[in-house]
Backbone as XML, in Angstrom:
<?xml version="1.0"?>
<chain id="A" units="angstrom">
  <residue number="1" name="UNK">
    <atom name="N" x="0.823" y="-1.169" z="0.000"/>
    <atom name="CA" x="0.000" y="0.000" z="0.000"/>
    <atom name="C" x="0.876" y="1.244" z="0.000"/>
  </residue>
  <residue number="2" name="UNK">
    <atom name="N" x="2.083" y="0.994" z="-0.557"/>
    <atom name="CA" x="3.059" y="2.206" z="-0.556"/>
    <atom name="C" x="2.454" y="3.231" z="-1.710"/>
  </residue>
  <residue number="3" name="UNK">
    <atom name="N" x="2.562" y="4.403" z="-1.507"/>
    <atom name="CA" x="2.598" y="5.317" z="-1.920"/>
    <atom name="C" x="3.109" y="5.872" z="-2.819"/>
  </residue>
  <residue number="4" name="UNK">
    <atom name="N" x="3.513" y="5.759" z="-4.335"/>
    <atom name="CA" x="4.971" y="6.272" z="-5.053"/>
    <atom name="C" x="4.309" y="7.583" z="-5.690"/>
  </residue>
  <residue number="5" name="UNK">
    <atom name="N" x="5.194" y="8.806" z="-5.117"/>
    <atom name="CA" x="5.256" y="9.536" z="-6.059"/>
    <atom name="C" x="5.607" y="10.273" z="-7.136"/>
  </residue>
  <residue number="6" name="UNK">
    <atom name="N" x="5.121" y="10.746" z="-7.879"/>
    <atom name="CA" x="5.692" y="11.093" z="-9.691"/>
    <atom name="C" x="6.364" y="12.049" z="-9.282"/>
  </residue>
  <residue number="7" name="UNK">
    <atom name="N" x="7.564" y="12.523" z="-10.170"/>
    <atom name="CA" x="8.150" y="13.783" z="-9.915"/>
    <atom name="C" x="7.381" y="14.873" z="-10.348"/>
  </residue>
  <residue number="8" name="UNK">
    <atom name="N" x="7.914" y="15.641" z="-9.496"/>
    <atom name="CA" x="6.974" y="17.402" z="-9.186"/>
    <atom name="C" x="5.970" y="16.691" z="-8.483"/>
  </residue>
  <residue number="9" name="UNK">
    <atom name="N" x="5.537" y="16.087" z="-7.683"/>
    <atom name="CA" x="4.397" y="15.915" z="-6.800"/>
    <atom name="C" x="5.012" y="16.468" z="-5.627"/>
  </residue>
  <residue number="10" name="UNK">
    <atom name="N" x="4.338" y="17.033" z="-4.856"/>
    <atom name="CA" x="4.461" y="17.945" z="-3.306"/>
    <atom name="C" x="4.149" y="16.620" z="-2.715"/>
  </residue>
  <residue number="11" name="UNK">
    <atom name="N" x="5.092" y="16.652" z="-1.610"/>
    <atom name="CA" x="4.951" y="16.049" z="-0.440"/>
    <atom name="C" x="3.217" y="16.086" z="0.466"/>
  </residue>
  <residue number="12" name="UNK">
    <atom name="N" x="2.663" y="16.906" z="0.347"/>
    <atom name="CA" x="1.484" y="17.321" z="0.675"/>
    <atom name="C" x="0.324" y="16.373" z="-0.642"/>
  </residue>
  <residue number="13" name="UNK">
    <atom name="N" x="0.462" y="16.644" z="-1.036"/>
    <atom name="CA" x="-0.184" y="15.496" z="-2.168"/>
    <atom name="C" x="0.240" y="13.502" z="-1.871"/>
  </residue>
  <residue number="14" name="UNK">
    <atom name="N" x="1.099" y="13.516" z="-1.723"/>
    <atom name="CA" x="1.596" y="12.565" z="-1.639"/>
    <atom name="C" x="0.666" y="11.734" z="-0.371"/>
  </residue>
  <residue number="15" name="UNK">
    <atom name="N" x="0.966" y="13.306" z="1.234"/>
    <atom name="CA" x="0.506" y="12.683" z="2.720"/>
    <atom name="C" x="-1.429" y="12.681" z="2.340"/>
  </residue>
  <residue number="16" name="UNK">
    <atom name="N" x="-1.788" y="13.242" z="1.034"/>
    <atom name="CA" x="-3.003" y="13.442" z="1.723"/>
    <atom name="C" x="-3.829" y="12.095" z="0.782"/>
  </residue>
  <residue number="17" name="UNK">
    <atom name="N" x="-2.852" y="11.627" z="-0.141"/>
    <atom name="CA" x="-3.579" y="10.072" z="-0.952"/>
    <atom name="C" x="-3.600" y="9.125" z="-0.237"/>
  </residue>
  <residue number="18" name="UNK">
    <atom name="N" x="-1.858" y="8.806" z="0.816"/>
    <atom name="CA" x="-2.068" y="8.242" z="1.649"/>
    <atom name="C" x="-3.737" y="8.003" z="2.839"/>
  </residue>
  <residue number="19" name="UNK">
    <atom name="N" x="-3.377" y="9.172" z="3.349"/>
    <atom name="CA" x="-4.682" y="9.391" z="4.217"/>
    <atom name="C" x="-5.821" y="8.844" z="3.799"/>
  </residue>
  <residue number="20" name="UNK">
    <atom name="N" x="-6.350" y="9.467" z="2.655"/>
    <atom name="CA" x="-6.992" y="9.172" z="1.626"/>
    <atom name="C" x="-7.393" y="7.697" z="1.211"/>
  </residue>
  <residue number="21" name="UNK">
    <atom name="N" x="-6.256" y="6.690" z="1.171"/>
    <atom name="CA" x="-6.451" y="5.485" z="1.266"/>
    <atom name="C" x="-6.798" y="4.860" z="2.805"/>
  </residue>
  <residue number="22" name="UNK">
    <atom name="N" x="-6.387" y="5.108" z="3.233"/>
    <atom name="CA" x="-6.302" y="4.648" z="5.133"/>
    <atom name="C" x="-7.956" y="4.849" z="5.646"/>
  </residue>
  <residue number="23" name="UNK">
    <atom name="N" x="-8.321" y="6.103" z="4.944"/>
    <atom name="CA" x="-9.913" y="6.597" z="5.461"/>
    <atom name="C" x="-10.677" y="5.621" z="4.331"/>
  </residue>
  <residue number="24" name="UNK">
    <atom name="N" x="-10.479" y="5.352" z="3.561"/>
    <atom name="CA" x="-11.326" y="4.277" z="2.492"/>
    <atom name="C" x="-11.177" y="2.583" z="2.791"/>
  </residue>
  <residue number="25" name="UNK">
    <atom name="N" x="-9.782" y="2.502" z="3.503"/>
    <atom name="CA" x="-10.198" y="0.769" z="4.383"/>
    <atom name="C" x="-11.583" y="0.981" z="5.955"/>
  </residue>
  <residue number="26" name="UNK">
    <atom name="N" x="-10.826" y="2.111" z="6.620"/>
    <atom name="CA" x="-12.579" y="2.250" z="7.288"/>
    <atom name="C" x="-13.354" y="2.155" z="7.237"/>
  </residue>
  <residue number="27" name="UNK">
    <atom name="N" x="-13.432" y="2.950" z="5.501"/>
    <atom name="CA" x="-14.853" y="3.057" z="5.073"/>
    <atom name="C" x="-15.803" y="1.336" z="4.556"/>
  </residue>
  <residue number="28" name="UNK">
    <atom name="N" x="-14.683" y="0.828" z="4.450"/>
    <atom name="CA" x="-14.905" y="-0.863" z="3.976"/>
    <atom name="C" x="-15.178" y="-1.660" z="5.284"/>
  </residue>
  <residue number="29" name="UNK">
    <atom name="N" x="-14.870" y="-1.337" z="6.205"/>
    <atom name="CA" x="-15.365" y="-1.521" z="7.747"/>
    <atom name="C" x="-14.236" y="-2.373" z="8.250"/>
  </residue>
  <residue number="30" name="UNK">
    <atom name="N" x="-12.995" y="-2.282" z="7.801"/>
    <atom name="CA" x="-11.142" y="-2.992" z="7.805"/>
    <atom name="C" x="-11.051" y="-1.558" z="8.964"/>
  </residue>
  <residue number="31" name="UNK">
    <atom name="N" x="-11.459" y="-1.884" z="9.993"/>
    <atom name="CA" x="-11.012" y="-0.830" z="11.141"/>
    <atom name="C" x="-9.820" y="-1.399" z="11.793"/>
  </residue>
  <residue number="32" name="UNK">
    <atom name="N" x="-8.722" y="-0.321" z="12.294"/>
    <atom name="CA" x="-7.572" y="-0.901" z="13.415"/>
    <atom name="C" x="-7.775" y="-0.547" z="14.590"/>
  </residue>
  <residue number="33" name="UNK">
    <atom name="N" x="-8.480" y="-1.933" z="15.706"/>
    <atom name="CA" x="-9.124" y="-1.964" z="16.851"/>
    <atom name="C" x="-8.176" y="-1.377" z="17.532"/>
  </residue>
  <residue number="34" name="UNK">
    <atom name="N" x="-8.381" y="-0.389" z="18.789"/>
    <atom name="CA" x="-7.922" y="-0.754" z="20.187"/>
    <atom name="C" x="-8.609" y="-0.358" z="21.113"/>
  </residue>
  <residue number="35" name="UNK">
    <atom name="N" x="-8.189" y="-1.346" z="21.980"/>
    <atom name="CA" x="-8.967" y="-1.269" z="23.693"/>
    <atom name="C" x="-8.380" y="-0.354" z="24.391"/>
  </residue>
  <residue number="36" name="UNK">
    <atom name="N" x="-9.020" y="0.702" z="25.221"/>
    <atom name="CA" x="-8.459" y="1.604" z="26.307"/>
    <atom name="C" x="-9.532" y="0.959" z="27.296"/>
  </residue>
  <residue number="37" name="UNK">
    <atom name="N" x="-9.245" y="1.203" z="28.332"/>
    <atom name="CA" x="-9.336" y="0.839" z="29.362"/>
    <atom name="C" x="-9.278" y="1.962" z="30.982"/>
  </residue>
  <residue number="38" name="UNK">
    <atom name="N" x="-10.328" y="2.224" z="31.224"/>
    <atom name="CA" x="-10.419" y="3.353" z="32.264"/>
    <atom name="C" x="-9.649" y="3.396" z="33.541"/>
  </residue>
  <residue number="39" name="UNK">
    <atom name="N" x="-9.305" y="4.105" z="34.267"/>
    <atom name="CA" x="-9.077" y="4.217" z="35.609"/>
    <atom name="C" x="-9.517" y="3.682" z="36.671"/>
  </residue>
  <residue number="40" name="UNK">
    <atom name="N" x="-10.854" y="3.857" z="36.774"/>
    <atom name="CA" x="-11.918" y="2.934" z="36.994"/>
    <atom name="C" x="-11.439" y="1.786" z="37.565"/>
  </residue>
  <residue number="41" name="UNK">
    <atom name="N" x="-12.095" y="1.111" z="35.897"/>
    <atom name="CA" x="-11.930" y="-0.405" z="35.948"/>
    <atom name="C" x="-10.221" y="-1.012" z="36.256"/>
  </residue>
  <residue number="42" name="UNK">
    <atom name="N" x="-9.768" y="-0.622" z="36.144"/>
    <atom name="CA" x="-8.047" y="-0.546" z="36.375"/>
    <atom name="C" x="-8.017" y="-0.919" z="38.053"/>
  </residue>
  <residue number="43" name="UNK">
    <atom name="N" x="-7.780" y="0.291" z="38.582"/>
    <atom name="CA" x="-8.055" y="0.520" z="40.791"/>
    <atom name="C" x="-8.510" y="-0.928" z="40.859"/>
  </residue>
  <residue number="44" name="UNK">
    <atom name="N" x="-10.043" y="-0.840" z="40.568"/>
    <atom name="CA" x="-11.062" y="-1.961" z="40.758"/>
    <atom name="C" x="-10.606" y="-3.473" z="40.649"/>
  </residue>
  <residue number="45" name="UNK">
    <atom name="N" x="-9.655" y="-3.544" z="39.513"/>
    <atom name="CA" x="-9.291" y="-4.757" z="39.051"/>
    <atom name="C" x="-7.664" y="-5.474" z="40.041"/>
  </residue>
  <residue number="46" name="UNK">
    <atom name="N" x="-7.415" y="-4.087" z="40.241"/>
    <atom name="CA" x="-6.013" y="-4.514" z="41.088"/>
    <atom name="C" x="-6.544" y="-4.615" z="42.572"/>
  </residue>
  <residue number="47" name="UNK">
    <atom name="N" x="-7.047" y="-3.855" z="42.906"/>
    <atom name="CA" x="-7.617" y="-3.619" z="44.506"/>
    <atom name="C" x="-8.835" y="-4.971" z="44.603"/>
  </residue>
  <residue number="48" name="UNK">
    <atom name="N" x="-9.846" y="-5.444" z="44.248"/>
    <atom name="CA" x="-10.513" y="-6.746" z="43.803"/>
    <atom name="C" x="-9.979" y="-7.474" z="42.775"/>
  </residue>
  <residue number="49" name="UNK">
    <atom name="N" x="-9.226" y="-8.206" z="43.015"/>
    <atom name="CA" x="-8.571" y="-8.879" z="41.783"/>
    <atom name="C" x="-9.449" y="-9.890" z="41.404"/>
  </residue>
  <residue number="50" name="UNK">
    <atom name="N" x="-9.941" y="-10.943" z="41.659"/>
    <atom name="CA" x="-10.807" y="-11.783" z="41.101"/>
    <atom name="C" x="-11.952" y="-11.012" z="40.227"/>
  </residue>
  <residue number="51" name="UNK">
    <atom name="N" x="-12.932" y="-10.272" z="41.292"/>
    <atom name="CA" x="-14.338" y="-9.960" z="41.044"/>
    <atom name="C" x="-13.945" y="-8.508" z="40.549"/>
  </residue>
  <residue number="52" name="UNK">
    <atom name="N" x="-13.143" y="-7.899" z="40.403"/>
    <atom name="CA" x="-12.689" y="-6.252" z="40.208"/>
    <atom name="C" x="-12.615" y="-6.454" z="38.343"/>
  </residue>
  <residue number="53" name="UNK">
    <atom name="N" x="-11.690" y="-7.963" z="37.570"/>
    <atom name="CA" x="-11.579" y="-7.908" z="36.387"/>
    <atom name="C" x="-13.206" y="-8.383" z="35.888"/>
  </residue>
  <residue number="54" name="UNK">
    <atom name="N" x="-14.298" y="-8.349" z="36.103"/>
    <atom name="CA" x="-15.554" y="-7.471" z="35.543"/>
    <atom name="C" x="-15.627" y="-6.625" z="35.389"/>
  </residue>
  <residue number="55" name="UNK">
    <atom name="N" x="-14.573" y="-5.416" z="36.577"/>
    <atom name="CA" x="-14.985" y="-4.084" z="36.668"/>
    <atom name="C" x="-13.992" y="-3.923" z="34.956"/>
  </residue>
  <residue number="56" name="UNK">
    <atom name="N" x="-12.961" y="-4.308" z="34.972"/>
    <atom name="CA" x="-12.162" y="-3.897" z="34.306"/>
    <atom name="C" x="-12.876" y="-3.938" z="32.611"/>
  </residue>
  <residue number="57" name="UNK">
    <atom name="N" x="-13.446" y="-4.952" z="32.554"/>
    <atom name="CA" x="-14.146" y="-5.408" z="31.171"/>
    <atom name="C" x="-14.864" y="-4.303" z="30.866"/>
  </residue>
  <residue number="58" name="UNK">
    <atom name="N" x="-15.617" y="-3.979" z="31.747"/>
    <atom name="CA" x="-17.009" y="-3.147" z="31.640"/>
    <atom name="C" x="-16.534" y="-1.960" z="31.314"/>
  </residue>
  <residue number="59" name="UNK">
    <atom name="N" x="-15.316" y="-1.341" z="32.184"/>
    <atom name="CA" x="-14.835" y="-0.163" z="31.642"/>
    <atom name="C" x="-13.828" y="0.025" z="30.589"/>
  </residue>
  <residue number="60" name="UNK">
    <atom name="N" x="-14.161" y="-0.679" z="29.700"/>
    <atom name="CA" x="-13.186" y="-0.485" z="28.727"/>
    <atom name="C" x="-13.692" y="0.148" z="27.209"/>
  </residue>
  <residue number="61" name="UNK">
    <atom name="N" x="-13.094" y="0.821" z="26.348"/>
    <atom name="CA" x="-13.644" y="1.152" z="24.960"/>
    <atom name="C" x="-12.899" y="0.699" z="23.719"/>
  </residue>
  <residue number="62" name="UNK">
    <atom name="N" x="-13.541" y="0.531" z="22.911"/>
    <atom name="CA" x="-12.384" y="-0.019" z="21.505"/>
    <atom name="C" x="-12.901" y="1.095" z="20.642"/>
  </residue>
  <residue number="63" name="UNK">
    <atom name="N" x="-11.925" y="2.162" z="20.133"/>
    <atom name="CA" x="-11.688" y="2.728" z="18.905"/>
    <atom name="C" x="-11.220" y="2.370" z="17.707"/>
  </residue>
  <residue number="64" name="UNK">
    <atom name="N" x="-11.172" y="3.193" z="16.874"/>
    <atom name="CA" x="-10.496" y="2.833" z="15.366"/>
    <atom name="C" x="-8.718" y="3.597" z="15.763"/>
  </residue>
  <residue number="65" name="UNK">
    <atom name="N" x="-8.071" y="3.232" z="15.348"/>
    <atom name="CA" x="-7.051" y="4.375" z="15.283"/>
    <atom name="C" x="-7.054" y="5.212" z="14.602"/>
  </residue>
  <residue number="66" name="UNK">
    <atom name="N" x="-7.335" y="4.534" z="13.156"/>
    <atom name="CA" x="-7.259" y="5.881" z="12.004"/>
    <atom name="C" x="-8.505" y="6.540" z="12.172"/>
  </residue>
  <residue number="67" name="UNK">
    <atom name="N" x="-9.417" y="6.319" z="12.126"/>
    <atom name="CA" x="-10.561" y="7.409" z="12.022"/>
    <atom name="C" x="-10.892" y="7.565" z="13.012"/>
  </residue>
  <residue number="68" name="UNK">
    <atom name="N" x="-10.890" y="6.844" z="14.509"/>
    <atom name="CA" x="-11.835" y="7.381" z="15.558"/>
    <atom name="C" x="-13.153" y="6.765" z="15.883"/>
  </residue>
  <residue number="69" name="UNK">
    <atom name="N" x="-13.759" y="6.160" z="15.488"/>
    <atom name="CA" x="-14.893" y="5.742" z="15.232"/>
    <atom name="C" x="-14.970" y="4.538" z="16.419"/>
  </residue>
  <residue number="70" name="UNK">
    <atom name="N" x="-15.616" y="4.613" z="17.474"/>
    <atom name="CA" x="-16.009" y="4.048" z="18.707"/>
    <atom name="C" x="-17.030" y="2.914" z="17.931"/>
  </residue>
  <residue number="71" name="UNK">
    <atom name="N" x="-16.643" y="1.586" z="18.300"/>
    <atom name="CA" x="-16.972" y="0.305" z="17.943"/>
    <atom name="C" x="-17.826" y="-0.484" z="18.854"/>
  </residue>
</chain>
């Protein structure tokens, strides 16, 4: 998925096809998951360790990286 660009193309052209491609696997629903995980559920999970990692589950969120988009 490299990028090549023609000569005389601006660097700025170049970053924004990239992008450009990256926002169009999203759009195909090819999202790059991640889990954050609150404060919260964190305390909860160390301080109740057995019954606390529910807390931890519950408080957690998965985003996209590239776009943002809460899953």
């Amino acid at each position: 998925m490299k990028v090549q660009p023609t000569p005389g193309q601006a660097e700025a052209q170049v970053g924004a096809q990239y992008q450009q491609q990256l926002l169009a696997r999203c759009a195909r629903g090819d999202h790059d998951r991640k889990r954050k995980y609150g404060a919260c559920g964190i305390i909860t999970a160390v301080l109740l360790f057995p019954i606390g990692l529910i807390c931890l589950f519950t408080d957690s969120e998965e985003r996209c990286v590239r776009c943002g988009q809460k899953m």
